[in-house]
C-alpha positions in Angstrom: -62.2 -18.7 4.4 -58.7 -19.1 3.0 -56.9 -16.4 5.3 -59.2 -18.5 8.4 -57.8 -21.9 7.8 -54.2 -20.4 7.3 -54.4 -18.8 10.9 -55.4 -22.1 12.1 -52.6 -23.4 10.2 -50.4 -21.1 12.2 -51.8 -21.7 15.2 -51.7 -25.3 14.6 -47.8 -25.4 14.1 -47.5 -22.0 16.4 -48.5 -24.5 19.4 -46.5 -27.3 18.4 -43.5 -25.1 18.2 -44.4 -23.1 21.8 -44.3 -26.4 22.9 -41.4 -27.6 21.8 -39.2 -24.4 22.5 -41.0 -24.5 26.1 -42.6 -28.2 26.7 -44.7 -28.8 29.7 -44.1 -31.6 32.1 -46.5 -33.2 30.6 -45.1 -33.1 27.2 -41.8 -33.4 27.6 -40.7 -36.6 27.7 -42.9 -37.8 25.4 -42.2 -35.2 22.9 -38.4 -35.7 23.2 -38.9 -39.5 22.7 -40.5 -38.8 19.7 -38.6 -36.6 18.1 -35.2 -38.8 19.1 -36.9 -41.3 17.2 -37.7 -39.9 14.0 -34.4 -38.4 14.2 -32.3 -41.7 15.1 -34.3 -42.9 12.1 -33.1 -40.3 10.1 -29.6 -40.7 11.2 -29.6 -44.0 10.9 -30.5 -43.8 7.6 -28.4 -41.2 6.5 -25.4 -43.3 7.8 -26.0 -46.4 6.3 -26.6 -44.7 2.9 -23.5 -43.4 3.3 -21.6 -46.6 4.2 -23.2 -48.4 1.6 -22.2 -46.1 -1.5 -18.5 -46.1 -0.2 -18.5 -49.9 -1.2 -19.9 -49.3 -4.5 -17.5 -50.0 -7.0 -17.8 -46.2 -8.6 -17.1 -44.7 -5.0 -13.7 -46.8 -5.0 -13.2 -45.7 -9.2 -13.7 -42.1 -7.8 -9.9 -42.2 -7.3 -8.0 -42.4 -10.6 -5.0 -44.1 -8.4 -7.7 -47.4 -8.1 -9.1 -46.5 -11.8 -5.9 -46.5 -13.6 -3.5 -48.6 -11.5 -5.2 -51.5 -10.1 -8.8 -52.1 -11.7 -7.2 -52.9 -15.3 -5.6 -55.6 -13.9 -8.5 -56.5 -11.8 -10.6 -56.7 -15.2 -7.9 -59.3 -16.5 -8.7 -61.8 -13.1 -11.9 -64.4 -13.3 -13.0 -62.7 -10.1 -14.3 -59.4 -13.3 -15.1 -62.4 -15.7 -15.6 -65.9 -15.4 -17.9 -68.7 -16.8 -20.8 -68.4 -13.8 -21.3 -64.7 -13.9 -20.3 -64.1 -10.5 -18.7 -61.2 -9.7 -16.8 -59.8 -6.9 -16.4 -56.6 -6.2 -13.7 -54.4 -4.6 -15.4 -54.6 -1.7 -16.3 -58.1 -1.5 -12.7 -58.4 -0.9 -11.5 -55.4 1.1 -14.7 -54.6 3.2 -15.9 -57.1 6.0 -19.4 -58.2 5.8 -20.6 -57.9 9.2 -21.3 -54.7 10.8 -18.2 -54.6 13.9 -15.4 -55.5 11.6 -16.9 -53.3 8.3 -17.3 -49.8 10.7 -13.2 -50.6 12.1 -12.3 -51.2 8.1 -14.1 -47.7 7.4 -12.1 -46.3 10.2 -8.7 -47.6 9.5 -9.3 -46.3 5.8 -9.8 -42.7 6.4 -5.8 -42.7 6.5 -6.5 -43.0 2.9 -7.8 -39.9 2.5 -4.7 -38.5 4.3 -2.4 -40.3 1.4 -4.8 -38.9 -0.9 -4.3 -35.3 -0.1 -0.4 -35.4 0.2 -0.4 -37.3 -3.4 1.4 -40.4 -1.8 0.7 -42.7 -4.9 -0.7 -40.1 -6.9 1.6 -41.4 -10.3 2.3 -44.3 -11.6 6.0 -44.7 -10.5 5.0 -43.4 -7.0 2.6 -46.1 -6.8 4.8 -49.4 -7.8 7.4 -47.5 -5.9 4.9 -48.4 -2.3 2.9 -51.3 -4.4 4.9 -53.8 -2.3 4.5 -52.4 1.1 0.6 -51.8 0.2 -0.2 -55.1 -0.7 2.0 -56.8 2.2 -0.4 -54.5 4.7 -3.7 -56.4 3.2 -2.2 -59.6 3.4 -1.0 -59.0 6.7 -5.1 -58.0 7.3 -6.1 -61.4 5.6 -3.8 -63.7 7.7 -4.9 -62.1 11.0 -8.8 -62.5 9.8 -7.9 -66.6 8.4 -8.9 -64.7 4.7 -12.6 -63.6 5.7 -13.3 -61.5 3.3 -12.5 -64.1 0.7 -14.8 -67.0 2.7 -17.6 -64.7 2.0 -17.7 -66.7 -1.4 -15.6 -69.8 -0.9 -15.9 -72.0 1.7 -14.0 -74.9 2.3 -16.4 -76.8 3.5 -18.3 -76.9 0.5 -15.2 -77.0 -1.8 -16.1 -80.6 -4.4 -12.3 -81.6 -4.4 -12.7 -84.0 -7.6 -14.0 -81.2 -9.4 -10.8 -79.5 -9.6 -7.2 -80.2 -10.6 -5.2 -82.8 -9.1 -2.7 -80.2 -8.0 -5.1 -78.3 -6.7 -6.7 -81.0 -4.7 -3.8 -82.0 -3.4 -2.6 -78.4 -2.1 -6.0 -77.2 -0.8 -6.1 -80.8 1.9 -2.3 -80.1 2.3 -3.4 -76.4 3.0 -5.8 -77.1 5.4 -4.3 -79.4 7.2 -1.4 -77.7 8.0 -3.6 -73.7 9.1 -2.6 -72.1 5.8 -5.3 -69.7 4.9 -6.5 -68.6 0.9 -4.0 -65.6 1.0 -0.7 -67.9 2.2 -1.1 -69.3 -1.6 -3.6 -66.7 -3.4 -1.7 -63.7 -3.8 -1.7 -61.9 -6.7 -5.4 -63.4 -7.9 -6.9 -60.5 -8.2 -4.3 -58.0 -9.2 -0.4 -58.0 -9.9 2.5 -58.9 -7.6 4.9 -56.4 -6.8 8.0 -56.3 -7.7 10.3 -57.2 -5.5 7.7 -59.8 -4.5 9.2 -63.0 -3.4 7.7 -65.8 -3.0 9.8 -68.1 -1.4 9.9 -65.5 1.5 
């Protein structure tokens, strides 16, 4: 009984692989269309899963040059830790949200991996030595987007101006009204400024 229904097994699966390795016109089309499906499904799957753990914040601690150099400070910033619980995290602030701009961020970064290999910041001193020039690129990125990444969370539009400082108030309408964007005033909120920094410039 056994040995019957494995050689209709065989059969079974023989067909369906005659047929695939040698489809008829009637199958054809209609067997390729299936099978792109359930493997554009697959793919598509595969690729977002993929995209997804690369903004996890243990993909970007993967590198000690991010574990050891930048997050410390990060932890010290009320973007960690802060009275509402909110967090944001290194992606929130260096990966676009929408799908165009995220898959050209993803792009630009595999240069990273180049820097990785050669040991470009691989120290310490190696790293403060390029700190300046690194963080001048990503706020270079921020002006040309008008800070995206950071109106993600804060908007201005919904900004209560009497809840916060009078200074503040003041240089957020000044701000606005002249085109400044977050970064033209925010740098250094989430980790250190290089040295060399200089903010009059």
């Amino acid at each position: 009984m056994s040995t019957e229904h494995e050689n209709d097994n065989k059969g079974i699966f023989g067909r369906f692989w005659r047929a695939l390795r040698r489809p008829s016109g009637r199958f054809s089309l209609g067997g390729l269309l299936l099978i792109g499906f359930f493997a554009g499904i697959i793919f598509w799957g595969g690729f977002h899963t993929v995209v997804e753990y690369t903004n996890t914040e243990r993909f970007c601690l993967s590198c000690h040059e991010m574990g050891e150099f930048v997050y410390p400070e990060y932890q010290m910033t009320g973007h960690y830790e802060n009275r509402t619980g909110v967090r944001a995290t290194c992606a929130d602030c260096h990966v676009p949200d929408s799908w165009g701009p995220k898959m050209v961020r993803k792009v630009v970064a595999t240069r990273e991996l180049w820097h990785k290999a050669m040991g470009t910041i691989s120290t310490k001193d190696k790293f403060e030595d390029k700190r300046l020039e690194l963080a001048q690129r990503v706020w270079r990125s921020m002006e040309r987007t008008d800070s995206r990444e950071c109106r993600n969370c804060h908007d201005f539009q919904y900004m209560d101006y009497f809840e916060q400082s009078s200074r503040a108030m003041q240089r957020h309408m000044d701000g606005f009204d002249e085109g400044e964007t977050c970064i033209d005033c925010h740098k250094g909120v989430a980790h250190d400024l290089p040295a060399g920094y200089d903010e009059d410039s």
